[in-house]
Backbone as a printed PyTorch tensor [residue, N CA C, xyz], in Angstrom:
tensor([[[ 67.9530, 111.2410, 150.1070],
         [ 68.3590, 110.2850, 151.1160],
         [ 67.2130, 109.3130, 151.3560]],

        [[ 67.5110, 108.2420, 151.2030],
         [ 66.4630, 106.9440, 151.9280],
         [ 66.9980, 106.1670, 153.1770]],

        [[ 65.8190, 106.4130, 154.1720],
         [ 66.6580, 105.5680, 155.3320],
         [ 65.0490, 104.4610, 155.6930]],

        [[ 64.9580, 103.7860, 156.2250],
         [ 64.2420, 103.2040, 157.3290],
         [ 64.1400, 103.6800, 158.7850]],

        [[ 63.1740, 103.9590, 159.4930],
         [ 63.0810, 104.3870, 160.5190],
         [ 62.0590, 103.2840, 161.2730]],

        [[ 62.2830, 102.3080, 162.6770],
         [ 61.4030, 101.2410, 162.8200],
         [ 60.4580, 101.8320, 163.8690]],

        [[ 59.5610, 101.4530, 163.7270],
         [ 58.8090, 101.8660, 164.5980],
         [ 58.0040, 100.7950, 165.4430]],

        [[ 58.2160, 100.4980, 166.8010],
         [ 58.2440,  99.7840, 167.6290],
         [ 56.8410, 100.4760, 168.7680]],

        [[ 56.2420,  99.0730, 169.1200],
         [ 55.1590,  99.1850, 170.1230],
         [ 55.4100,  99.6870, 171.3730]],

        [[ 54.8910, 100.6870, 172.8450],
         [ 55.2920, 100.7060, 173.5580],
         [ 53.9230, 100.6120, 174.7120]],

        [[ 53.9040, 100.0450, 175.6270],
         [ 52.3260,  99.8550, 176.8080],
         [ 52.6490, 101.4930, 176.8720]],

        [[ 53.8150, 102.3240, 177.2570],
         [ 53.5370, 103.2510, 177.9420],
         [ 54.6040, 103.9670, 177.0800]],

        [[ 54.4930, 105.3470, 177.0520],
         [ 55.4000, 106.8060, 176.3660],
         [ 56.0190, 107.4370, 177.1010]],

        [[ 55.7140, 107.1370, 178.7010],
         [ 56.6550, 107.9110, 179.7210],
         [ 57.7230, 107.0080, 179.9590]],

        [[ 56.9580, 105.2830, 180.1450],
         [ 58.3080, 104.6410, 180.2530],
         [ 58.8880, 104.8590, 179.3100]],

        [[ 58.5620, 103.9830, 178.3140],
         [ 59.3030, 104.3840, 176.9820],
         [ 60.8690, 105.5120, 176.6760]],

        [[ 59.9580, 106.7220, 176.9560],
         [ 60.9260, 108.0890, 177.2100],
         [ 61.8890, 108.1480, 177.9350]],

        [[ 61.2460, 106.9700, 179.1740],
         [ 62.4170, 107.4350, 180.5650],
         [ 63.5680, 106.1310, 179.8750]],

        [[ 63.7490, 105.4160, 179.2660],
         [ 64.1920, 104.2720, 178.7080],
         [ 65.0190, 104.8500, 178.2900]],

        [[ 64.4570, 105.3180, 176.5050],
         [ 65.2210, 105.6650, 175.4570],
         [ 66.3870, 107.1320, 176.2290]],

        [[ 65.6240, 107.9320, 176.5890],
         [ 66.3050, 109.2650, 176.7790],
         [ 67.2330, 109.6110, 178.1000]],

        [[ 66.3300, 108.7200, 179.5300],
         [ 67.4400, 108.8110, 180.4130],
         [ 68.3200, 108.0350, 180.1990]],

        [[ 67.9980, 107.0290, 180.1290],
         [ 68.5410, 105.7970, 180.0850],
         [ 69.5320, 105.3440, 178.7840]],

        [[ 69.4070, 105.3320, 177.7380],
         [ 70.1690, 105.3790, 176.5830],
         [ 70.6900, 106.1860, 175.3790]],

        [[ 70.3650, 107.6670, 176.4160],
         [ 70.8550, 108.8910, 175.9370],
         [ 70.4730, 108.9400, 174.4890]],

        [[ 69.1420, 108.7670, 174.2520],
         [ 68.8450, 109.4080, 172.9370],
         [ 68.1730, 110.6910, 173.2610]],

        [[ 67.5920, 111.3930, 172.0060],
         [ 67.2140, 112.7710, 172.5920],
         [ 65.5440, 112.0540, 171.9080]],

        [[ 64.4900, 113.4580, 171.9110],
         [ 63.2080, 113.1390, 171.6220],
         [ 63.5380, 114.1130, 170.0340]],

        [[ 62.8150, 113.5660, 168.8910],
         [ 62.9480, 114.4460, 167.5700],
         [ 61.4760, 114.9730, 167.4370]],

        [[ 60.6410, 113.7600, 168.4180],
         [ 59.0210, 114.3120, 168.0420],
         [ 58.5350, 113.9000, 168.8750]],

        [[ 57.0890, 114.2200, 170.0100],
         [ 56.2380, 114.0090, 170.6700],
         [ 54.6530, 114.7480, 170.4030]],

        [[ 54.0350, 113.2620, 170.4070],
         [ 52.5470, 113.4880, 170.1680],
         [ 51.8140, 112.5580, 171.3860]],

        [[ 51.3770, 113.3190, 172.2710],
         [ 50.6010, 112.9070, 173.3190],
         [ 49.6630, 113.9400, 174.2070]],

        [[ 48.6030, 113.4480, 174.3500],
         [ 48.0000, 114.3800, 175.3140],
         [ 47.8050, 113.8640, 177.0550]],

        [[ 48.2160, 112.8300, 177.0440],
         [ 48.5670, 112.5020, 178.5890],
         [ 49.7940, 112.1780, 178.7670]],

        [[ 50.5380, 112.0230, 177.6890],
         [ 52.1360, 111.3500, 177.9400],
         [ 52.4070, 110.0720, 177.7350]],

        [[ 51.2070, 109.1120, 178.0900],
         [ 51.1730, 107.6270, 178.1220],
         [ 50.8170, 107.2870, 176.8510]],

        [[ 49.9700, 107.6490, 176.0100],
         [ 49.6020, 107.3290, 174.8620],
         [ 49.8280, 107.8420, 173.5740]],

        [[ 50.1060, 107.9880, 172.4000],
         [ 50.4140, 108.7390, 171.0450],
         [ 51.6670, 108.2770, 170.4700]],

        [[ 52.7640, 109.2350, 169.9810],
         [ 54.0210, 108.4760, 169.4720],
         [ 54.9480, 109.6050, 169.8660]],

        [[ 55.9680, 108.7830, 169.8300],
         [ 57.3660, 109.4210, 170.6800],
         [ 58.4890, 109.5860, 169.5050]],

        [[ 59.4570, 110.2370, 169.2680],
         [ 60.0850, 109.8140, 168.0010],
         [ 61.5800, 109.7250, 168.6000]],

        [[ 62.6600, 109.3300, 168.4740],
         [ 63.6630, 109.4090, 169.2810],
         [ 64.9220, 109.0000, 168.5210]],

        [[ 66.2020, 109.8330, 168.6160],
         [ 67.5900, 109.7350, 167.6290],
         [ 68.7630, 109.7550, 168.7940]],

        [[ 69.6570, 108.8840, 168.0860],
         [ 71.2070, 109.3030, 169.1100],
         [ 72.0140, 109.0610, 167.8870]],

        [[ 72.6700, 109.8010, 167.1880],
         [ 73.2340, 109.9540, 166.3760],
         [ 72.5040, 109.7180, 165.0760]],

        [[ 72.7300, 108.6020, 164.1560],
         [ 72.1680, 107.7400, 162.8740],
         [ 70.6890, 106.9350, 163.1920]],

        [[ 71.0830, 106.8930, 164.6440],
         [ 70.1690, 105.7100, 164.8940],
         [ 68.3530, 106.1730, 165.3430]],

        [[ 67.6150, 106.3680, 164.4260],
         [ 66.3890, 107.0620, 164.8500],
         [ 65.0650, 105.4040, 165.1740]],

        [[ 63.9780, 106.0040, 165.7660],
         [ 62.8820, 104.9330, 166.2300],
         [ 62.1770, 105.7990, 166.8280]],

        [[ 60.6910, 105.2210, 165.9320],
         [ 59.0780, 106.0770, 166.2940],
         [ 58.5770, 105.1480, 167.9110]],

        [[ 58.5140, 105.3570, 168.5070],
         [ 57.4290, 104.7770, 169.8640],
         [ 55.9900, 104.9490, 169.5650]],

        [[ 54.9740, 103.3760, 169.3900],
         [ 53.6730, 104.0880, 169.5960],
         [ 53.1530, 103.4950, 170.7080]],

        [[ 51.9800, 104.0400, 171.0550],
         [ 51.0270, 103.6650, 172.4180],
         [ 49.7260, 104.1130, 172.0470]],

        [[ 49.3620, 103.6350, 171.8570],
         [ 48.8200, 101.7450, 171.8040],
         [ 49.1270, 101.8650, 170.2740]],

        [[ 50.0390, 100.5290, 169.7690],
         [ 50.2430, 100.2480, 168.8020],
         [ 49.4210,  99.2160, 167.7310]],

        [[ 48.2170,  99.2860, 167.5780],
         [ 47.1370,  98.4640, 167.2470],
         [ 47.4070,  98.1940, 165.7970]],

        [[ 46.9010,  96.7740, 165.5130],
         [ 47.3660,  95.8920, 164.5270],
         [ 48.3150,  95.8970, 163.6050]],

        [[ 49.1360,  95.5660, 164.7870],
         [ 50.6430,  95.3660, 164.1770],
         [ 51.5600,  94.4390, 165.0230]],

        [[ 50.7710,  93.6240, 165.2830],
         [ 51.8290,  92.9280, 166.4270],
         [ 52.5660,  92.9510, 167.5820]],

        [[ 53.0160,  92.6660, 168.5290],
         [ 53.5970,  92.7550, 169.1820],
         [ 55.1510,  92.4440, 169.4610]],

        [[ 55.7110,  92.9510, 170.1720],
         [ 57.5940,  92.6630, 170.6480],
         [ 58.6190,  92.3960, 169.2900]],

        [[ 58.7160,  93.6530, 168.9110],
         [ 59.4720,  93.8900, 167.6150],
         [ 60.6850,  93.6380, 168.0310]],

        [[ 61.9730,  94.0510, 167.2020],
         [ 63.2860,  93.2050, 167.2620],
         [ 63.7270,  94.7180, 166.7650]],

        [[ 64.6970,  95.5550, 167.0940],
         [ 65.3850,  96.5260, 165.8890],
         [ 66.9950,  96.1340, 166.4030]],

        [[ 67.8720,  96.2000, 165.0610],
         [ 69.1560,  96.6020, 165.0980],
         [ 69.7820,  97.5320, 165.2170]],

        [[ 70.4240,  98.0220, 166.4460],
         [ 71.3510,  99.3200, 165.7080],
         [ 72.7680,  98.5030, 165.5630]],

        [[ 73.2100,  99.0220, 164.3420],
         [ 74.5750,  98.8590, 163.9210],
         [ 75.2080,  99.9810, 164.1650]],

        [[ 76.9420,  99.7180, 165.2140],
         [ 77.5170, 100.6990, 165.8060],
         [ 78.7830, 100.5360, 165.3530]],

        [[ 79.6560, 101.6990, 165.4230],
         [ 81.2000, 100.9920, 165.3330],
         [ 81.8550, 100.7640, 166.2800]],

        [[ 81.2970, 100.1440, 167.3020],
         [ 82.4620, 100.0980, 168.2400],
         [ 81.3210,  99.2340, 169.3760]],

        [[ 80.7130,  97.9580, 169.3460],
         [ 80.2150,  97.2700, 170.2830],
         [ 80.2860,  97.3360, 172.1580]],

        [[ 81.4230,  97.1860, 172.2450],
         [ 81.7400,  97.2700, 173.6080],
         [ 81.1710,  98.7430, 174.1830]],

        [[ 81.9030,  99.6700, 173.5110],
         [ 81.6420, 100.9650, 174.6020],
         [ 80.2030, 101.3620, 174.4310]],

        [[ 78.9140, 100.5480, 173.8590],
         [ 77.3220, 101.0450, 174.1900],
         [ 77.4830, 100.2760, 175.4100]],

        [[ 77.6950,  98.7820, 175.1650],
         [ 77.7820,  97.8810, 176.1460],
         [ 78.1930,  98.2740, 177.4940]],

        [[ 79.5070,  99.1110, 177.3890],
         [ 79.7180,  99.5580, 178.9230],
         [ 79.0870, 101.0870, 179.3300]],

        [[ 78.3360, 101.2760, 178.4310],
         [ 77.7580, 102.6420, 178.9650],
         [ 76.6130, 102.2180, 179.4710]],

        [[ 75.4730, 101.0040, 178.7110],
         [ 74.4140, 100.9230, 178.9800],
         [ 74.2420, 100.2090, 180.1680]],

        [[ 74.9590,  99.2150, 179.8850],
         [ 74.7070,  97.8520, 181.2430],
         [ 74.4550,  98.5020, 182.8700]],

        [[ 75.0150,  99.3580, 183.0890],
         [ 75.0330, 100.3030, 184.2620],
         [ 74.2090, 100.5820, 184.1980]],

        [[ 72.9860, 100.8540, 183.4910],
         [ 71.9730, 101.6980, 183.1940],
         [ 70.6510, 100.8900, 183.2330]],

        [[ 70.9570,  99.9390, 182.0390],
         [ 69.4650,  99.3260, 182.1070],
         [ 69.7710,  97.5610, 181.9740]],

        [[ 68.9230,  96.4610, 182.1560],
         [ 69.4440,  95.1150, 182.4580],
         [ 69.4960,  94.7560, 181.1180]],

        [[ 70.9940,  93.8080, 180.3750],
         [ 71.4300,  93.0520, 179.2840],
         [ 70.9210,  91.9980, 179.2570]],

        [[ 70.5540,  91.4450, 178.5220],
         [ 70.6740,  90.0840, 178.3310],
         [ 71.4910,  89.2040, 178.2020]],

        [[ 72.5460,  89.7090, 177.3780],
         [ 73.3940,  88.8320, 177.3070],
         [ 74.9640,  90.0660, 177.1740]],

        [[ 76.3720,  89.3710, 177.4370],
         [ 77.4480,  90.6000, 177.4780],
         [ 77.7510,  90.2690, 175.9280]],

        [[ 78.7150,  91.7730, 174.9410],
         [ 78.8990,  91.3150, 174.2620],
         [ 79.7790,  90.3470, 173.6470]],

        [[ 79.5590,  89.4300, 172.3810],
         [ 80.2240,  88.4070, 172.0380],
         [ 80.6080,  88.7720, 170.5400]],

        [[ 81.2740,  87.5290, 169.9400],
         [ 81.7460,  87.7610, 168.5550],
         [ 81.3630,  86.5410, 168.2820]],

        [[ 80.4160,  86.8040, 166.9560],
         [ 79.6190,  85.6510, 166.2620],
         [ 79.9150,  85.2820, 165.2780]],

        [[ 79.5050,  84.0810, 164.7670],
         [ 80.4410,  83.3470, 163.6010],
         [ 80.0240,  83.9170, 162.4550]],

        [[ 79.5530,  84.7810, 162.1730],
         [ 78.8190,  85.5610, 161.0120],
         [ 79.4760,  86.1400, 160.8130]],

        [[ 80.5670,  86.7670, 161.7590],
         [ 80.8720,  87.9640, 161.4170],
         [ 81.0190,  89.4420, 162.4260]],

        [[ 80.0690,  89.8150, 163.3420],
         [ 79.7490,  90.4960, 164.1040],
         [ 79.8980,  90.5560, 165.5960]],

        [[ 79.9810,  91.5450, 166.1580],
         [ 80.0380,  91.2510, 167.5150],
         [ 78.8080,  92.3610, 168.2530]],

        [[ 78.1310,  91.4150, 169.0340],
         [ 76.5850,  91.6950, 169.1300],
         [ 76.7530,  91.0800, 171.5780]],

        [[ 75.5600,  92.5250, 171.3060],
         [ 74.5740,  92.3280, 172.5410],
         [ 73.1850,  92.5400, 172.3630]],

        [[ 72.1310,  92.5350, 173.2480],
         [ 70.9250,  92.3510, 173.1260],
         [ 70.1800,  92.5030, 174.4450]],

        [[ 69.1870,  93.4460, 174.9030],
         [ 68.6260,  94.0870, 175.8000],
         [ 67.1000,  94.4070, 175.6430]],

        [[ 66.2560,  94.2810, 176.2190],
         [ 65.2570,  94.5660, 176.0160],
         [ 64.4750,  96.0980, 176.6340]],

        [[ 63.9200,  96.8300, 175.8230],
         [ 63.1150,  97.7820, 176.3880],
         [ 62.3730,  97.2270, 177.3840]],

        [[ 61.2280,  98.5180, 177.8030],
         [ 60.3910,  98.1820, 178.8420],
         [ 59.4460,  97.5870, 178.4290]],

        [[ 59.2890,  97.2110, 176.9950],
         [ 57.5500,  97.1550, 176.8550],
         [ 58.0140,  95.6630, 175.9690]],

        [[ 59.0060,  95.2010, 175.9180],
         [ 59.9100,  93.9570, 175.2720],
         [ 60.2740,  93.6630, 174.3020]],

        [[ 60.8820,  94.8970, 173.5040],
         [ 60.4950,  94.5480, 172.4150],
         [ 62.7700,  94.8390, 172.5940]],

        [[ 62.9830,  93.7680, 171.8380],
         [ 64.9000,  93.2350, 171.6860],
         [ 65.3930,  94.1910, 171.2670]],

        [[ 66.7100,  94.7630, 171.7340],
         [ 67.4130,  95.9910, 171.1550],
         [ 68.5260,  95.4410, 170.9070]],

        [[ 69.4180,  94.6860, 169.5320],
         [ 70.1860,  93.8820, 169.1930],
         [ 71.3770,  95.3050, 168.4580]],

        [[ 72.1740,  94.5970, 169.5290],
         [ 73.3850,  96.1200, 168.9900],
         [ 74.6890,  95.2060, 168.0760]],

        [[ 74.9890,  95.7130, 167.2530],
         [ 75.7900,  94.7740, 166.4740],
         [ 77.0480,  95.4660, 165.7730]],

        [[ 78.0830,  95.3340, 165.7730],
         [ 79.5280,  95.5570, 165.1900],
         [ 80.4540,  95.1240, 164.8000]],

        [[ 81.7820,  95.7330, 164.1920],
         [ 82.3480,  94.9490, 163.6950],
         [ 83.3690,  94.1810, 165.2220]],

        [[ 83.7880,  92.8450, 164.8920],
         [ 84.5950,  92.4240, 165.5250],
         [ 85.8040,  92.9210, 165.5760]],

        [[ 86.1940,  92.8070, 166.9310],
         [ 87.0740,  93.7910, 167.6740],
         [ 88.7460,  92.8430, 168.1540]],

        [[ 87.6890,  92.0040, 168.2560],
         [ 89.3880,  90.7740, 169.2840],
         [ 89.1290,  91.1100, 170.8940]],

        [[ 87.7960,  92.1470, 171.3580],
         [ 87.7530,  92.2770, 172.7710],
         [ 87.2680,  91.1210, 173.3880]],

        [[ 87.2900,  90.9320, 174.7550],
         [ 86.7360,  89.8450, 175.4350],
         [ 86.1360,  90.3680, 176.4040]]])
């Protein structure tokens, strides 16, 4: 099996945690920290896996990841309650029907599916 797994910057591993896991119901697959705030976090909700580091040194800052879902709307109405959207979802001329949210530490969480005909 070959997958990609992205691994994204975070200021902090507790926020981070309280984000991904309360907040967008992923679970933890791995934790490396000795205060909680700093090391790497590893985190899955189904297909969809992502490493957390703190302090993420030379590598840039405010990464972008996709998850591709089948079914757009219902992350959309689970999450929005939960944590602030950016934008509600839409259906784009590409093809897709996409929302977009940012973690705590800013880095874009672009959720994307197939078009539905929802509004």
């Amino acid at each position: 099996m070959e997958r990609a797994i992205p691994i994204l910057p975070t200021e902090d591993l507790a926020a981070a945690k309280a984000f991904y896991v309360d907040r967008l119901g992923f679970h933890v697959t791995f934790e490396v920290s000795e205060d909680g705030h700093s090391g790497l976090l590893g985190v899955a909700r189904g297909t969809i896996e992502l490493t957390l580091d703190s302090p993420m040194k030379g590598h840039g800052r405010n990464g972008c990841v996709a998850f591709q879902v089948d079914e757009t709307d219902s992350y959309y109405r689970e999450w929005s309650s939960k944590v602030d959207v950016l934008r509600p979802p839409m259906d784009e001329e590409w093809g897709a029907r996409t929302f977009d949210l940012l973690d705590p530490s800013g880095n874009t969480i672009f959720v994307m599916g197939p078009v539905t005909g929802a509004k």
